[in-house]
C-alpha positions in Angstrom: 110.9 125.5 64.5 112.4 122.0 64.1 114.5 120.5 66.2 118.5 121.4 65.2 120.6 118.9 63.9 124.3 119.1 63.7 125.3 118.0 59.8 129.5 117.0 60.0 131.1 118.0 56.8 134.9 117.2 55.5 135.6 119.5 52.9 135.4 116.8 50.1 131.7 116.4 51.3 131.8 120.9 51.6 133.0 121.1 48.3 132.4 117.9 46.1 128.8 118.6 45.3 127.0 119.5 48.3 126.5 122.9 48.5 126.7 123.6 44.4 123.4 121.1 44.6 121.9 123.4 47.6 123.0 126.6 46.0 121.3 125.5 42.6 117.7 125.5 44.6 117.4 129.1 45.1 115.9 131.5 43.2 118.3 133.2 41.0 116.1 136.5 40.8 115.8 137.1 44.0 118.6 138.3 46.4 120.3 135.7 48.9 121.5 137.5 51.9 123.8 136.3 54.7 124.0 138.6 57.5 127.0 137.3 60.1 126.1 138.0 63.8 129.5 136.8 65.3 132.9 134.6 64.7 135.0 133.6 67.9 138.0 131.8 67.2 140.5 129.9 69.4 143.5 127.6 68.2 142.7 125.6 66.0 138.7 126.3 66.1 136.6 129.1 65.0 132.8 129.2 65.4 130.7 131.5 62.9 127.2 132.5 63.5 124.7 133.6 60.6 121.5 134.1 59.5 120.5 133.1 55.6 117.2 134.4 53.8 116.1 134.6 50.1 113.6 132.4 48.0 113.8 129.0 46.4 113.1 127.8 43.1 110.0 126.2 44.9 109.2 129.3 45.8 109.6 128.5 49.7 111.0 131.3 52.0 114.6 130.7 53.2 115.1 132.0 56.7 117.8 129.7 59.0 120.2 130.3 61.5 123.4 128.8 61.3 126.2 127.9 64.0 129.2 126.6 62.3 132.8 125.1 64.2 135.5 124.8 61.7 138.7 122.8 62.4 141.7 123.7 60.9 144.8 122.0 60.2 148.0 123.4 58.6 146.3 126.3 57.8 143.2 124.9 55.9 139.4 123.5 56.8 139.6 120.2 58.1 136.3 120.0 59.4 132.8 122.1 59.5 130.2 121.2 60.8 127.0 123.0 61.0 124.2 123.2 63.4 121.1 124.4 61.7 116.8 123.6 61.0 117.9 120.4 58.7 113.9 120.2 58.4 113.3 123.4 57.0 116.4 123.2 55.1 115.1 120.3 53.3 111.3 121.7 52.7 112.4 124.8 51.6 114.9 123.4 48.9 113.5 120.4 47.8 109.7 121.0 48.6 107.3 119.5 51.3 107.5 115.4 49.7 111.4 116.0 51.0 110.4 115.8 54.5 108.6 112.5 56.0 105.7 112.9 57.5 106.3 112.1 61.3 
């Protein structure tokens, strides 16, 4: 596995294209699941944990783990931001030529 990167999101970034772009790359015939293994909240900050496997339209296996903090402020998402395998994010959406050789 790749190293985990932590991606900071506002929820203009959340909703203003980014994950409509991400959700268009998977296969639409075959099932997305999202199995949550635990959400612990305190104040202001809850923490979500989840695992996410299906297909893509590149035909790459999706399988990544996900730790997400969300911030909230007056009763709404301020902030996410998600800890997850950015590398095998990328390959498996956007194909291998997504991911710089190292």
């Amino acid at each position: 596995m790749s190293a985990t990167t932590c991606c900071r999101l506002t929820p203009s970034g959340v909703f203003g294209g980014f994950y409509s772009r991400a959700v268009a790359r998977f296969d639409p015939d075959t099932p997305t699941n999202l199995t949550l293994r635990s959400i612990v909240a305190d104040d202001d900050v809850a923490v979500a944990q989840w695992r996410t496997t299906g297909r893509t339209v590149t035909g790459a296996d999706y399988d990544i783990s996900y730790c997400v903090v969300f911030t909230v402020r007056d009763g709404r998402i301020a902030e996410v931001q998600e800890y997850l395998d950015t590398a095998h994010f990328e390959q498996a959406l956007f194909g291998p030529a997504a991911v710089p050789a190292r």
